[in-house]
C-alpha positions as a LaTeX table, in Angstrom:
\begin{tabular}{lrrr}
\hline
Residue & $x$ (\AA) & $y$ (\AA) & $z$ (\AA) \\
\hline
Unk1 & 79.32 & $-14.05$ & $-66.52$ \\
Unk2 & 82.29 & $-16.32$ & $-67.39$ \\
Unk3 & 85.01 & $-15.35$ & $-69.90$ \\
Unk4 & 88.00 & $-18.07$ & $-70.22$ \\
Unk5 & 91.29 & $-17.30$ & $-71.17$ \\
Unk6 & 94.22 & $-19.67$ & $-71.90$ \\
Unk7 & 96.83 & $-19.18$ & $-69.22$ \\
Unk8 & 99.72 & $-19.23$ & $-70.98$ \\
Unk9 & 98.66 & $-16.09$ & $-72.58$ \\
Unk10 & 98.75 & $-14.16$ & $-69.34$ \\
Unk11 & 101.98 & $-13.83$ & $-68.30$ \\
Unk12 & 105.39 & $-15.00$ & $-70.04$ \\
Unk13 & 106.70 & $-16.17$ & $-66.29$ \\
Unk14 & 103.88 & $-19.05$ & $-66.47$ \\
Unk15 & 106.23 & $-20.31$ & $-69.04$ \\
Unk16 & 107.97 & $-22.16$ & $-65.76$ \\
Unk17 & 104.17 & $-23.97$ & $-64.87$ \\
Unk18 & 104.04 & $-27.68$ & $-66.17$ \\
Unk19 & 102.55 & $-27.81$ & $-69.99$ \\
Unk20 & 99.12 & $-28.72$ & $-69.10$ \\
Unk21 & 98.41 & $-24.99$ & $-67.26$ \\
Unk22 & 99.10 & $-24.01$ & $-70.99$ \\
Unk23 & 95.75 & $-25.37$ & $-72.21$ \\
Unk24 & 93.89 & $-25.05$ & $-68.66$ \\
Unk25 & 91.12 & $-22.09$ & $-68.90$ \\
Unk26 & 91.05 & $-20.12$ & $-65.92$ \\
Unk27 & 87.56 & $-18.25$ & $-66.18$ \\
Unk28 & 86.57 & $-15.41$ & $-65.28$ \\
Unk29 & 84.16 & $-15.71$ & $-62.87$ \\
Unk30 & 81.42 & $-13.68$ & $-60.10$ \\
Unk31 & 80.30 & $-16.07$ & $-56.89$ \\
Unk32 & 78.75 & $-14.13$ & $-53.96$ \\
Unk33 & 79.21 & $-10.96$ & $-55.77$ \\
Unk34 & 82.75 & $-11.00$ & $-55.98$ \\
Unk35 & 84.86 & $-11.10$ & $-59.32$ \\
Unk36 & 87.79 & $-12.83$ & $-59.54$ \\
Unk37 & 89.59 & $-12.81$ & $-62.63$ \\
Unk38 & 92.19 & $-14.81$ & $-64.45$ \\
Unk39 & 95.04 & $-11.92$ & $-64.01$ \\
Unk40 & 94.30 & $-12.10$ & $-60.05$ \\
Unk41 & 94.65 & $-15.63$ & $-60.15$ \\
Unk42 & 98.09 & $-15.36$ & $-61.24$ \\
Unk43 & 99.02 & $-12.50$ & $-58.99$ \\
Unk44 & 97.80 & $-14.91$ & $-55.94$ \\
Unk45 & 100.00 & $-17.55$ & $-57.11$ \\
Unk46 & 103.10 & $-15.63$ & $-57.53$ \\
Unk47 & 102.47 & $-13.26$ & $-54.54$ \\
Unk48 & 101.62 & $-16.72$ & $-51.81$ \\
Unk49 & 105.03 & $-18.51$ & $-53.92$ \\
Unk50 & 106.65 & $-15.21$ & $-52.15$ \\
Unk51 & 104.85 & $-14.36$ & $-49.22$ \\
Unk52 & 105.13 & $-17.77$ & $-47.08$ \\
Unk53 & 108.85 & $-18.62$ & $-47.96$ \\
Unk54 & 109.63 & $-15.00$ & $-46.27$ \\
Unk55 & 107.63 & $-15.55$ & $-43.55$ \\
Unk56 & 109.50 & $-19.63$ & $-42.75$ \\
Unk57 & 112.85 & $-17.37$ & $-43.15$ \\
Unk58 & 111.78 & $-14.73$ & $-40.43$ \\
Unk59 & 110.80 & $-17.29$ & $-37.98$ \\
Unk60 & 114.30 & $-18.69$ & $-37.61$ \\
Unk61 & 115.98 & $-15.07$ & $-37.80$ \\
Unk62 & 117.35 & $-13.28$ & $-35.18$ \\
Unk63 & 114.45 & $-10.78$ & $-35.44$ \\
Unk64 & 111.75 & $-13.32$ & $-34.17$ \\
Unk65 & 111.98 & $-13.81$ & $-30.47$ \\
Unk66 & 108.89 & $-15.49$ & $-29.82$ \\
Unk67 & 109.83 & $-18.76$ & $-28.04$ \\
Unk68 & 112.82 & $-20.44$ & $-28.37$ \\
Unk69 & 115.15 & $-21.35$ & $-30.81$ \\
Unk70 & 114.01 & $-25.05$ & $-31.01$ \\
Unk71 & 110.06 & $-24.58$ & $-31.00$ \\
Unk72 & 110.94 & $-21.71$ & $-33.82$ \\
Unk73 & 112.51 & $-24.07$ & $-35.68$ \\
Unk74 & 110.02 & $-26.66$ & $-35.80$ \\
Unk75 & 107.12 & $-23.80$ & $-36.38$ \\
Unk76 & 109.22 & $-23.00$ & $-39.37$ \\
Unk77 & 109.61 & $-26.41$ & $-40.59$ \\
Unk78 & 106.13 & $-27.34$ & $-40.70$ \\
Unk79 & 105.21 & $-24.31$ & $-42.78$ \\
Unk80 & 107.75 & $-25.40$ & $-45.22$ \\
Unk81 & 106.46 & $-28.67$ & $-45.79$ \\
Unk82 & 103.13 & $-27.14$ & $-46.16$ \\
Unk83 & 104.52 & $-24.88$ & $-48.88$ \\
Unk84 & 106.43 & $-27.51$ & $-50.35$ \\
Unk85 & 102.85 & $-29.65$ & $-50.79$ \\
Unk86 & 100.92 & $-26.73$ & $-52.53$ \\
Unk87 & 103.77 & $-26.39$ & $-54.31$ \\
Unk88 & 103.89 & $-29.90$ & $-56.13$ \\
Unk89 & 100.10 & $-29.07$ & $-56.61$ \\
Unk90 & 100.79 & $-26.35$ & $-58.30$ \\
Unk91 & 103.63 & $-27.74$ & $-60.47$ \\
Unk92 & 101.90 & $-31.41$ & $-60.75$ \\
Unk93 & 101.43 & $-32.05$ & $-64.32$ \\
Unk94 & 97.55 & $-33.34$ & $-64.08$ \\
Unk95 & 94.98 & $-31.27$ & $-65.27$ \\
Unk96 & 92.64 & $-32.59$ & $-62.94$ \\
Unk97 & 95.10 & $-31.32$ & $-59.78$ \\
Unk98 & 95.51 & $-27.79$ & $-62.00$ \\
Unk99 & 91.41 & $-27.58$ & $-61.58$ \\
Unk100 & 91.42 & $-28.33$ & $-57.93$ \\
Unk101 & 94.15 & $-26.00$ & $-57.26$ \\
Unk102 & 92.44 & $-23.12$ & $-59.02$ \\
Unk103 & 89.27 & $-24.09$ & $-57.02$ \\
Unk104 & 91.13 & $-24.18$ & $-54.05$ \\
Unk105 & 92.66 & $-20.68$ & $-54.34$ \\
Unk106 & 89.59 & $-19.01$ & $-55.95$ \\
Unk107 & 87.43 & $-20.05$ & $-52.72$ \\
Unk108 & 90.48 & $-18.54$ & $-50.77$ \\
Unk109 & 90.36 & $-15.32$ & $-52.50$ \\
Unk110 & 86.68 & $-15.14$ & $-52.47$ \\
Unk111 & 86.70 & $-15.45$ & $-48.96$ \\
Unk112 & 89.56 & $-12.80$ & $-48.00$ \\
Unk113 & 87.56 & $-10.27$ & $-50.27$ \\
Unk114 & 84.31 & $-11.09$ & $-48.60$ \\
Unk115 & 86.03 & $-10.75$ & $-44.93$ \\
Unk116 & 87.23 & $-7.39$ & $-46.03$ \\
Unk117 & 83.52 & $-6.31$ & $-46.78$ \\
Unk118 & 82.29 & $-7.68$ & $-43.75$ \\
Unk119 & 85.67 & $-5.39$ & $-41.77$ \\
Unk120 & 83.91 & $-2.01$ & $-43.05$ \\
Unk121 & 81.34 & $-2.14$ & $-40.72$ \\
Unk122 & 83.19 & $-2.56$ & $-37.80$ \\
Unk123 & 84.21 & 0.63 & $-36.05$ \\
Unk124 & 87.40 & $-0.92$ & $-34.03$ \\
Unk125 & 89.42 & $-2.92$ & $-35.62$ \\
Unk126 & 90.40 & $-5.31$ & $-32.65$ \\
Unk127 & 86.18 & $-6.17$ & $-32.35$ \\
Unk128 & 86.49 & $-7.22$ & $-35.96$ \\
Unk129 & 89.59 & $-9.36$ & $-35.00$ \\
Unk130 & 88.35 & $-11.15$ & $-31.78$ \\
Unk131 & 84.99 & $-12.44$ & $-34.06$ \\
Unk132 & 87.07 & $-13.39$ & $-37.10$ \\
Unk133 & 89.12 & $-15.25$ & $-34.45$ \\
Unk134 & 86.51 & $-16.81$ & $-32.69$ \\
Unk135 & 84.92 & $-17.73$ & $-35.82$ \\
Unk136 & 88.38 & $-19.29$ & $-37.32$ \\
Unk137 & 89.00 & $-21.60$ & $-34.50$ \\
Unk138 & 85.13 & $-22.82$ & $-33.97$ \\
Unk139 & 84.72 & $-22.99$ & $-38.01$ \\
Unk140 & 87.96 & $-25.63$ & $-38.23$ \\
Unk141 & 86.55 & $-27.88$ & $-35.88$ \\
Unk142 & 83.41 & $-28.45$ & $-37.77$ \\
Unk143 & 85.49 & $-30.50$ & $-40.26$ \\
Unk144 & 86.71 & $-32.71$ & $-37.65$ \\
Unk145 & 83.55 & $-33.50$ & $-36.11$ \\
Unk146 & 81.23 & $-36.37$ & $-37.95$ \\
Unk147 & 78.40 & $-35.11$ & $-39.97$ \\
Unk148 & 75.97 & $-35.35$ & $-37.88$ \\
Unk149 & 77.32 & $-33.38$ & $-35.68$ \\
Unk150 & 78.01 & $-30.35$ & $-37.61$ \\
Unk151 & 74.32 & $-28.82$ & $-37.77$ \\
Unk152 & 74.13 & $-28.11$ & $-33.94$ \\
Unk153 & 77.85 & $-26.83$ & $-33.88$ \\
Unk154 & 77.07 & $-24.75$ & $-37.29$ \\
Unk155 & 74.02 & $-23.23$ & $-35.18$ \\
Unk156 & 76.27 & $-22.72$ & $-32.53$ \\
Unk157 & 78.68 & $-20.92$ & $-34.33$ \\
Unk158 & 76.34 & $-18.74$ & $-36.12$ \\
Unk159 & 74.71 & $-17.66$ & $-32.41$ \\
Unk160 & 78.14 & $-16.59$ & $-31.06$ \\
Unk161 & 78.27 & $-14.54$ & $-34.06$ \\
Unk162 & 75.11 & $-13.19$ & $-33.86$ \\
Unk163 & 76.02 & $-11.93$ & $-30.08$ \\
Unk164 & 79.30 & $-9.99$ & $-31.08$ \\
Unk165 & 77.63 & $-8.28$ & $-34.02$ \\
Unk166 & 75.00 & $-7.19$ & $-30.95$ \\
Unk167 & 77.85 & $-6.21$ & $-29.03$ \\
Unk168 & 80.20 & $-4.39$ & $-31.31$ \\
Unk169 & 76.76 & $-1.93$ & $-31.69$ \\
Unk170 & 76.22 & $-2.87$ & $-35.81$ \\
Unk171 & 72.98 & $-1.29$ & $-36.81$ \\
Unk172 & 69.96 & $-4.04$ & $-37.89$ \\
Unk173 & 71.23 & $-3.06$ & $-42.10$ \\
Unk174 & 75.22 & $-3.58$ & $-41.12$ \\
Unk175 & 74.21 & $-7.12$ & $-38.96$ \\
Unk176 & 72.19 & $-8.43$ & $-41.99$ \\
Unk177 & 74.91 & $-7.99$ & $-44.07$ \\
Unk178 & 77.63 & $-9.03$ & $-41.85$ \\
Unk179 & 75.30 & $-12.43$ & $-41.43$ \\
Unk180 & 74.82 & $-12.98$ & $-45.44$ \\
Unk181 & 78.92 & $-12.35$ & $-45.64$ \\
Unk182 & 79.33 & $-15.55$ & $-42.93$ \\
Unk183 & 76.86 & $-17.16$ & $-44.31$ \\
Unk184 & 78.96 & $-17.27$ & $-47.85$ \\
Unk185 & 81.91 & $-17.60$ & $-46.23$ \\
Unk186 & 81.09 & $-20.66$ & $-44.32$ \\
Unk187 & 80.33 & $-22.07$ & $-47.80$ \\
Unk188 & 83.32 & $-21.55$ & $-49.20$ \\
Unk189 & 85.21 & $-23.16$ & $-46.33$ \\
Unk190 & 83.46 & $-26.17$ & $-47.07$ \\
Unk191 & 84.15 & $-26.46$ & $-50.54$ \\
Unk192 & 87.72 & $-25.43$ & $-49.55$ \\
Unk193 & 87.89 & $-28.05$ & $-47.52$ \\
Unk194 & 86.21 & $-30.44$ & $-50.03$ \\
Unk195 & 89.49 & $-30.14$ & $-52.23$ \\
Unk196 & 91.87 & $-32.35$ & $-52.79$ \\
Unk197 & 94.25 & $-29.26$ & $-51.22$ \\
Unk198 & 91.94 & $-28.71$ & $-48.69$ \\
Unk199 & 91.85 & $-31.93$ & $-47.19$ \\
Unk200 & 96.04 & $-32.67$ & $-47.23$ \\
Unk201 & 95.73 & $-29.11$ & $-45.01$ \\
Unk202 & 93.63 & $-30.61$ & $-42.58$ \\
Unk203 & 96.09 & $-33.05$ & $-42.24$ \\
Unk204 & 98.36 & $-30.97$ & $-41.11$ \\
Unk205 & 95.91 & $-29.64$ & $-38.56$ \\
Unk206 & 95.44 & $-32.72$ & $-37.59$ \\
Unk207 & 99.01 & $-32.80$ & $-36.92$ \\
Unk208 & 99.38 & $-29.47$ & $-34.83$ \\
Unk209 & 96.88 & $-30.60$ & $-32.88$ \\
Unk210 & 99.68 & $-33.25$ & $-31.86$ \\
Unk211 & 102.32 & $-31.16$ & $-31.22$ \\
Unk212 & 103.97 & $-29.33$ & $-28.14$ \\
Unk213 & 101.79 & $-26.48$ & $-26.36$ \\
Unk214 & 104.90 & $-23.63$ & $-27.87$ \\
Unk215 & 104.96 & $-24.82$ & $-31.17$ \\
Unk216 & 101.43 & $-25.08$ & $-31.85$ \\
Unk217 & 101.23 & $-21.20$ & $-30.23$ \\
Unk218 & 103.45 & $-20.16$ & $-33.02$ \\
Unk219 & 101.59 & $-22.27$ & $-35.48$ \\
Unk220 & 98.41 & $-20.04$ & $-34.25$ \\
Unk221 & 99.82 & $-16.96$ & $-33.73$ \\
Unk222 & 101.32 & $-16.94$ & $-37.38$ \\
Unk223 & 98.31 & $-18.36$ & $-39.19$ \\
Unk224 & 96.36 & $-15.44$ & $-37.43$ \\
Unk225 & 98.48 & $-12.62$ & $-38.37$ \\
Unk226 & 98.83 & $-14.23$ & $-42.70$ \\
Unk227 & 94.66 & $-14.01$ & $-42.27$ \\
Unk228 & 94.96 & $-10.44$ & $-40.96$ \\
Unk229 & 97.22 & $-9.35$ & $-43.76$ \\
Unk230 & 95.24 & $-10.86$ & $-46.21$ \\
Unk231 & 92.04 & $-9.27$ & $-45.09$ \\
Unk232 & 93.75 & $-6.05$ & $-44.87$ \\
Unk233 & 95.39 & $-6.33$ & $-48.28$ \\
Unk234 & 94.78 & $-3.77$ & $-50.44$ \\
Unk235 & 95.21 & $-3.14$ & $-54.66$ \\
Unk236 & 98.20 & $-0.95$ & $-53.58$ \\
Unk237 & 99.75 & $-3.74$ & $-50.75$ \\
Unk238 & 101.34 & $-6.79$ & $-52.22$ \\
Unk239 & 101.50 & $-9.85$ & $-49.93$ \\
Unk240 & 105.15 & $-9.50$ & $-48.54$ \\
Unk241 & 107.08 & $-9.72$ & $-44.96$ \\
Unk242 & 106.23 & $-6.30$ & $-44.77$ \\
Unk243 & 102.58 & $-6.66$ & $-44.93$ \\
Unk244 & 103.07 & $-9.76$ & $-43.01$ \\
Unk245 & 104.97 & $-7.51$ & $-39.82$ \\
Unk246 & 101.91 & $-5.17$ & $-39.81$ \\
Unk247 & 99.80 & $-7.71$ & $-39.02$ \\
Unk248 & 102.07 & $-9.27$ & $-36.87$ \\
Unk249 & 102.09 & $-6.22$ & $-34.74$ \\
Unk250 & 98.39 & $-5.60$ & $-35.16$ \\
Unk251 & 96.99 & $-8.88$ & $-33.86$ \\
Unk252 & 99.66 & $-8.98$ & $-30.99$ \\
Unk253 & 97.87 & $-5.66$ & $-29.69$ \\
Unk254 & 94.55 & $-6.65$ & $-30.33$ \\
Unk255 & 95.09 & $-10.02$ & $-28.59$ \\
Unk256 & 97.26 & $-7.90$ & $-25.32$ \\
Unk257 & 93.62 & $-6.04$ & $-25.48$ \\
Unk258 & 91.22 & $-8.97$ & $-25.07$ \\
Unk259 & 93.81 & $-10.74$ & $-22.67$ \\
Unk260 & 93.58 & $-7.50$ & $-20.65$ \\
Unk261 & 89.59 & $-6.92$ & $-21.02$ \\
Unk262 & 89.36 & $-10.44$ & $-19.28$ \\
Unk263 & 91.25 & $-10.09$ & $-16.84$ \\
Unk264 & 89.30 & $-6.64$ & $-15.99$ \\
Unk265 & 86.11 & $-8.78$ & $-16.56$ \\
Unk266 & 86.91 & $-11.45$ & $-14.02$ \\
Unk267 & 88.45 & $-9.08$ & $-11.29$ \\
Unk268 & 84.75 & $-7.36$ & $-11.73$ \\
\hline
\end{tabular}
């Protein structure tokens, strides 16, 4: 089902958007069995115009210790000038950049909500975290690679997560599942990454990939935690620092746990 409404008509602040997101329809809409509609849309917007500014601020406070001063800086830089591009997407007065935005961050939110299915079955939260990381960092480098050869990586990728569904002790019902929620997740990072968004972010992937050892760490490290919080978000939990420092502190225990089970592993 698709219902349409004119955006202006949602909320007086989108009085600030350029005029042509007053006659763009954002639609109601259900992909994959999740509904986003056109009030969530404009949550996401306002919450991310929030949430990422706070988190560039933090990384250059006193509270952040992570590294030093310099690499913190730069960390903190880049994500600006990643904010500052969505940003002139989101402002640009195009209609055809106002549609590829809204794709964009529909995909997005379709594929936080289907992650946080997928995180029910799991009885430990740090299993659930090490495959969502594993998958993350093999997934990106499928849209580096040429096209031919993304099929054997893409079968690669979906045999590694066959094996830690096996291991994290998922009944046959809870793996299906977990392997249909992948499965439509995988297709939304490809048409996320088909956007016009979605490919100036790869650029700056690119560029990380460039950049000193402690700076891309930081880069990693942050990007990881914003994932967990979004996963973990909640009706009640608005994207904030807040949100932001429980993840923080999550993923730094879960990734203390893995380092630690490999060491045990290898001493074995």
């Amino acid at each position: 089902m698709r219902t349409s409404f004119p955006i202006c008509q949602l909320v007086l602040g989108l009085a600030l958007l350029p005029a042509c997101w007053a006659s763009a329809q954002i639609e109601t809409t259900t992909e994959f069995g999740i509904t986003i509609t056109s009030d969530q849309v404009v949550t996401e917007i306002y919450q991310s115009q929030d949430f990422w500014p706070a988190i560039q601020s933090h990384l250059i406070s006193g509270s952040f210790t992570v590294a030093d001063s310099e690499a913190r800086q730069v960390a903190a830089d880049f994500f600006s000038r990643v904010n500052t591009t969505l940003s002139e997407h989101l402002f640009a007065d195009e209609e055809a950049k106002v549609e590829d935005f809204i794709e964009f961050l529909t995909c997005r939110m379709r594929k936080y909500a289907l992650l946080r299915q997928a995180k029910c079955h799991f009885e430990q939260d740090s299993a659930y975290y090490r495959l969502i990381a594993d998958w993350d960092h093999e997934a990106r480098q499928l849209h580096f690679l040429p096209e031919e050869e993304r099929g054997l990586k893409r079968l690669a990728l979906i045999a590694r997560l066959e094996q830690q569904l096996a291991e994290a002790n998922l009944n046959s019902n809870a793996q299906a599942e977990v392997r249909q929620i992948f499965s439509y997740v995988s297709q939304l990072e490809n048409r996320i990454a088909s956007t016009k968004i979605g490919k100036v972010l790869l650029e700056f992937e690119r560029e990380v990939k460039t950049a000193e050892e402690e700076e891309r760490e930081i880069v990693r490290l942050v990007v990881r935690a914003a994932d967990w919080a979004m996963i973990n978000r909640t009706e009640s939990k608005s994207l904030n620092l807040e949100t932001f420092l429980e993840a923080w502190a999550a993923c730094s225990e879960y990734e203390r746990s893995t380092t630690a089970s490999h060491a045990s592993a290898v001493r074995k």
